[in-house]
C-alpha positions in Angstrom: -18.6 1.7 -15.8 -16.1 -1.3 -15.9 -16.5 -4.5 -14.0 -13.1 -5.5 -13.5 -11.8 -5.5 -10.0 -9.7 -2.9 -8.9 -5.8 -4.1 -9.7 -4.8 -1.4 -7.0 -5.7 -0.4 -3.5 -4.7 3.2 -1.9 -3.9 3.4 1.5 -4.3 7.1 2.1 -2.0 9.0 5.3 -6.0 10.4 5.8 -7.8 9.2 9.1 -11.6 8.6 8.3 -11.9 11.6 10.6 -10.0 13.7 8.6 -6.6 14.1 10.1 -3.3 13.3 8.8 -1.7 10.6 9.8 1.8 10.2 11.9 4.6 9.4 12.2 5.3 11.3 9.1 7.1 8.5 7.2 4.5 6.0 7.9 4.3 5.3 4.3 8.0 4.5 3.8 7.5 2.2 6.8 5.1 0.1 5.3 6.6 -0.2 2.1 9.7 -0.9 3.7 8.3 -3.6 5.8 6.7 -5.1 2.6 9.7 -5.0 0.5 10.8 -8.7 0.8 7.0 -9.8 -1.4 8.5 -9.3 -5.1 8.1 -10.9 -8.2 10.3 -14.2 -8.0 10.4 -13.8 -4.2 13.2 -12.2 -1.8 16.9 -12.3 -3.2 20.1 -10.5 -1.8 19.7 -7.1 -1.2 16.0 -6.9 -2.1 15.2 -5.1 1.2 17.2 -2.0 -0.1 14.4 -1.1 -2.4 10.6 -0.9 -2.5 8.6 -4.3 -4.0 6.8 -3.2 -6.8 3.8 -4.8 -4.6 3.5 -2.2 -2.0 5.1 1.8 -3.1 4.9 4.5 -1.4 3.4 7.6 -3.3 1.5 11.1 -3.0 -2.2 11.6 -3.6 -3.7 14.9 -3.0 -0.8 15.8 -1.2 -0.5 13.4 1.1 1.5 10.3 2.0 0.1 7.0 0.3 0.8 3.6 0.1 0.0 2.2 -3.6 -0.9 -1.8 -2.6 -1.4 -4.3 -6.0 -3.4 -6.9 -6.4 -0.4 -8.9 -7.5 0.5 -9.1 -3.7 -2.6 -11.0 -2.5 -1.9 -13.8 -5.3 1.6 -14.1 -4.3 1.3 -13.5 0.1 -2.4 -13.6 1.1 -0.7 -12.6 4.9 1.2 -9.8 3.5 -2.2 -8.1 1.8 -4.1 -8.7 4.8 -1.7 -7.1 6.9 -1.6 -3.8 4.8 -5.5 -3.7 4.7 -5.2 -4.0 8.6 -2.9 -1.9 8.8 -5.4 0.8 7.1 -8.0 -0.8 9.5 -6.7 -0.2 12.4 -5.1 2.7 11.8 -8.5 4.4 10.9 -7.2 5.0 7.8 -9.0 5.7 4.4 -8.6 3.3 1.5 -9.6 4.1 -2.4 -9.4 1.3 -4.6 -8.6 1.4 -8.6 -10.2 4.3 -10.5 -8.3 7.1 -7.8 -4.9 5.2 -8.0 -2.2 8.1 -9.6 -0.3 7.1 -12.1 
């Protein structure tokens, strides 16, 4: 079992109760909303794609948000704010190992 903290956290479109999450495009949302936190900070036209920070995915079939590590070390606000996000959301969170690639 390795040691190393998790580079990634998955915010899953799961409730801890079990239920999927709405709106539907919640992920795209949050990744949108994130999109300015990029390597070498915002620049013209940045907010027309994802940072590769915060992307949105599929696991398991359902709507994720992929969150690196990378964007606590850059924007320590902007990694709290996804993680409460999934907090108050009630939503479940998996961290490295059950990241898809």
């Amino acid at each position: 079992m390795s040691t190393e903290p998790a580079k990634e956290v998955v915010i899953l479109g799961v409730t801890l109760e079990g239920k999927t999450f709405r709106p539907s495009d919640w992920a795209e949302r949050l990744a949108g909303v994130m999109s300015q936190f990029r390597p070498g900070g915002p620049q013209p036209g940045s907010h027309l794609g994802y940072s590769p920070w915060c992307v949105p995915n599929t696991l398991d079939g359902q709507k994720c948000v992929i969150v690196h590590h990378d964007l606590r070390e850059h924007e320590l606000m902007a990694w709290e704010f996804c993680l409460n996000f999934a907090k108050d959301n009630h939503l479940q969170v998996r961290f490295g190992a059950d990241v898809p690639r």
